[in-house]
N, CA and C atoms as an extended XYZ file, in Angstrom:
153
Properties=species:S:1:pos:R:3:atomname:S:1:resname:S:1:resid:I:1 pbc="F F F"
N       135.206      -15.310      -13.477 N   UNK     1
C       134.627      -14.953      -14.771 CA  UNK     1
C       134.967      -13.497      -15.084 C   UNK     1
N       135.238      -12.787      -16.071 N   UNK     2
C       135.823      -11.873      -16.652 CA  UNK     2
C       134.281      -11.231      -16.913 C   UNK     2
N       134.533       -9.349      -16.760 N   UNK     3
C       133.533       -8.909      -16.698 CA  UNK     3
C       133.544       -8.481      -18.232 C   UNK     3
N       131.952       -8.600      -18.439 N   UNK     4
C       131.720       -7.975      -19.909 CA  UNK     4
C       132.574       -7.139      -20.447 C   UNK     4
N       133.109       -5.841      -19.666 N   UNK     5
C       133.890       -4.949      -20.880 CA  UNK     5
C       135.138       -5.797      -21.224 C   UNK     5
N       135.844       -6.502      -20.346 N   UNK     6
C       137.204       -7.263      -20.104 CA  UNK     6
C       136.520       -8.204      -21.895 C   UNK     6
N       135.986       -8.795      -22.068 N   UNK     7
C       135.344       -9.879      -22.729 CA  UNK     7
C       135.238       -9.037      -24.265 C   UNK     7
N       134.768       -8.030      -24.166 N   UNK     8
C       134.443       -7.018      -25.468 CA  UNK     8
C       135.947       -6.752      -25.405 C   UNK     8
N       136.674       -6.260      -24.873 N   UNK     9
C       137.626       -5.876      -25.504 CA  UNK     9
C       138.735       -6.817      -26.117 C   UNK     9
N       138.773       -7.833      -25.409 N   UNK    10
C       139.328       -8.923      -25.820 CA  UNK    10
C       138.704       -9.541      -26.913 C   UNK    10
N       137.090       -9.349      -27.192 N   UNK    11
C       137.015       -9.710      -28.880 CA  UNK    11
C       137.624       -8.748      -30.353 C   UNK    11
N       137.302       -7.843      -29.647 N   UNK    12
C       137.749       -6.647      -30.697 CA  UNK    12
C       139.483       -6.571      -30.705 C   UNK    12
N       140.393       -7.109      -30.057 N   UNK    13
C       141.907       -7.499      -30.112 CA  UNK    13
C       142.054       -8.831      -31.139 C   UNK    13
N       140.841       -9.470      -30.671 N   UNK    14
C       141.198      -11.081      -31.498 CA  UNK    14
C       141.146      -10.605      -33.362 C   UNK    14
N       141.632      -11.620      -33.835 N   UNK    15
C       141.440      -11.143      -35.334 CA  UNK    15
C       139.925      -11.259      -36.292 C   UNK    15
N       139.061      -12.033      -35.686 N   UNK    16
C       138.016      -11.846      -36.026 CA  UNK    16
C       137.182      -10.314      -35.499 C   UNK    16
N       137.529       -9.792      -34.611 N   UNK    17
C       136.923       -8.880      -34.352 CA  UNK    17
C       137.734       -7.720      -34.818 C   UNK    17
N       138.972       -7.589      -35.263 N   UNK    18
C       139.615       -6.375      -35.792 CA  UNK    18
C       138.804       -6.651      -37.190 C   UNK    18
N       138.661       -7.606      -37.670 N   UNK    19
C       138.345       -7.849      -39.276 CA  UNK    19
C       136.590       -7.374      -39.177 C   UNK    19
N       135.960       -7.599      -37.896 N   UNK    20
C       134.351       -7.013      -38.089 CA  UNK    20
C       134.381       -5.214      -37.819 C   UNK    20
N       135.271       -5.030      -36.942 N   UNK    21
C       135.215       -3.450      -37.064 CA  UNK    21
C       135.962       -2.821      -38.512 C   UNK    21
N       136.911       -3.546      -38.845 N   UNK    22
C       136.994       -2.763      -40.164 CA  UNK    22
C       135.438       -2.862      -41.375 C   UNK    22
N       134.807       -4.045      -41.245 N   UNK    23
C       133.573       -3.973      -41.881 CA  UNK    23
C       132.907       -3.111      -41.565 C   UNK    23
N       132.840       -2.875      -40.242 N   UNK    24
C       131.734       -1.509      -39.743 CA  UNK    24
C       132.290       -0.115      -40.151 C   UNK    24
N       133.731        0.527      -40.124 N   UNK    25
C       134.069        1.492      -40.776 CA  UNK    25
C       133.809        1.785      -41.877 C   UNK    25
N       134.104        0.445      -43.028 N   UNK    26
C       133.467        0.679      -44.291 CA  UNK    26
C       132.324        1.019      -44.495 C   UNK    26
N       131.108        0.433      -43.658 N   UNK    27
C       129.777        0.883      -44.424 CA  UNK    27
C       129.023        2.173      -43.581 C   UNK    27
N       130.278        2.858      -42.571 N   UNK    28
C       130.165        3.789      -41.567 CA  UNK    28
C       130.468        4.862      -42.519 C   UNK    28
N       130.829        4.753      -43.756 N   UNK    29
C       131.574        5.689      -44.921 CA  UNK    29
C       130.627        5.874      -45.636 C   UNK    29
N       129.735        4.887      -45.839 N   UNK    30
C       128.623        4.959      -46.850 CA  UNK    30
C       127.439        5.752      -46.939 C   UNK    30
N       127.170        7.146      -47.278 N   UNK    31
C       126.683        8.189      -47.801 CA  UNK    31
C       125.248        7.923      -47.138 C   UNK    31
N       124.395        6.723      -48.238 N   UNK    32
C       123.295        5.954      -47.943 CA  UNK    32
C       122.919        5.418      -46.360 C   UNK    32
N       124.214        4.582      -45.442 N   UNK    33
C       123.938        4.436      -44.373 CA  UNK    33
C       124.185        5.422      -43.263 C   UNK    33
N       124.650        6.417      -43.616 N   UNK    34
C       124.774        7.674      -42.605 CA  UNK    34
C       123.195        7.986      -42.590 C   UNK    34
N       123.288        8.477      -43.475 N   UNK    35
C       121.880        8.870      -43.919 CA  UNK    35
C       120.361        7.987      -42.973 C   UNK    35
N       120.863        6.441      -42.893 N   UNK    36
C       119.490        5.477      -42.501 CA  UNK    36
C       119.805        5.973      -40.619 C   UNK    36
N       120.872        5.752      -40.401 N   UNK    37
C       121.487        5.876      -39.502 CA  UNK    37
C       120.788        7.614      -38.622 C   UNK    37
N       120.797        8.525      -39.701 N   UNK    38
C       120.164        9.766      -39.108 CA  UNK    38
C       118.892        9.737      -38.589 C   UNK    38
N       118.494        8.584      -40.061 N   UNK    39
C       116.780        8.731      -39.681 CA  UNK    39
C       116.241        7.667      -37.968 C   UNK    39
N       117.357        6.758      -38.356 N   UNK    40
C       116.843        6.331      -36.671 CA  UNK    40
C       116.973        6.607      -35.834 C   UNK    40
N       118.244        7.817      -35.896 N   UNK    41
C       118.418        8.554      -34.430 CA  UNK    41
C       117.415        9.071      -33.875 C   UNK    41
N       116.983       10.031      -35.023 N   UNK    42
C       116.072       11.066      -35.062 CA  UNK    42
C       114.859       10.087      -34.502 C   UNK    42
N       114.420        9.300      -34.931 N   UNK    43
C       112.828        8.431      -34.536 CA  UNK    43
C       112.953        7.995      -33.372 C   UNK    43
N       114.554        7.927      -32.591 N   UNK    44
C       114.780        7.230      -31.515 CA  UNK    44
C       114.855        8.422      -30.395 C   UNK    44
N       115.111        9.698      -31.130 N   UNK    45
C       115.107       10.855      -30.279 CA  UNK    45
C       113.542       11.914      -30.194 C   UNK    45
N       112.702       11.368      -31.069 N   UNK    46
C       111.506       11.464      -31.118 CA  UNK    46
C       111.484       12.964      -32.227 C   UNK    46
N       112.076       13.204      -32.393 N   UNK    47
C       112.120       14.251      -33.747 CA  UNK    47
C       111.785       13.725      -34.770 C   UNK    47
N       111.192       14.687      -35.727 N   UNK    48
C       110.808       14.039      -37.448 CA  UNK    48
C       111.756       13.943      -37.680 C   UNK    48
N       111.344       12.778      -38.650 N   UNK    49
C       112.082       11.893      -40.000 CA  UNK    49
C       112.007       12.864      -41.086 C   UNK    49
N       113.225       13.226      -42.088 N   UNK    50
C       113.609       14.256      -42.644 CA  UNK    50
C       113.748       13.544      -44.467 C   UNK    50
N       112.324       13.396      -45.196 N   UNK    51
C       112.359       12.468      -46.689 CA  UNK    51
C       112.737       13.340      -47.667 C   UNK    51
């Protein structure tokens, strides 16, 4: 059996998975989700949330 990273990387080669990381770049661009993205770091790093 092939170990997990062996398995991830081989999805992200297949063409369904080149086609989901380009989805994730796109909305990795998006102003709005940087932004949601800060606020959960921050709640996950125990620092205030910044409204």
């Amino acid at each position: 059996m092939s170990s997990i990273v062996q398995r991830i990387r081989d999805y992200l080669q297949s063409p369904k998975g080149r086609e989901n990381v380009e989805k994730v770049k796109t909305k990795a661009r998006d102003p709005h989700n940087q932004q949601r993205l800060r606020r959960l770091m921050d709640q996950w790093r125990g620092h205030r949330t910044h409204r």
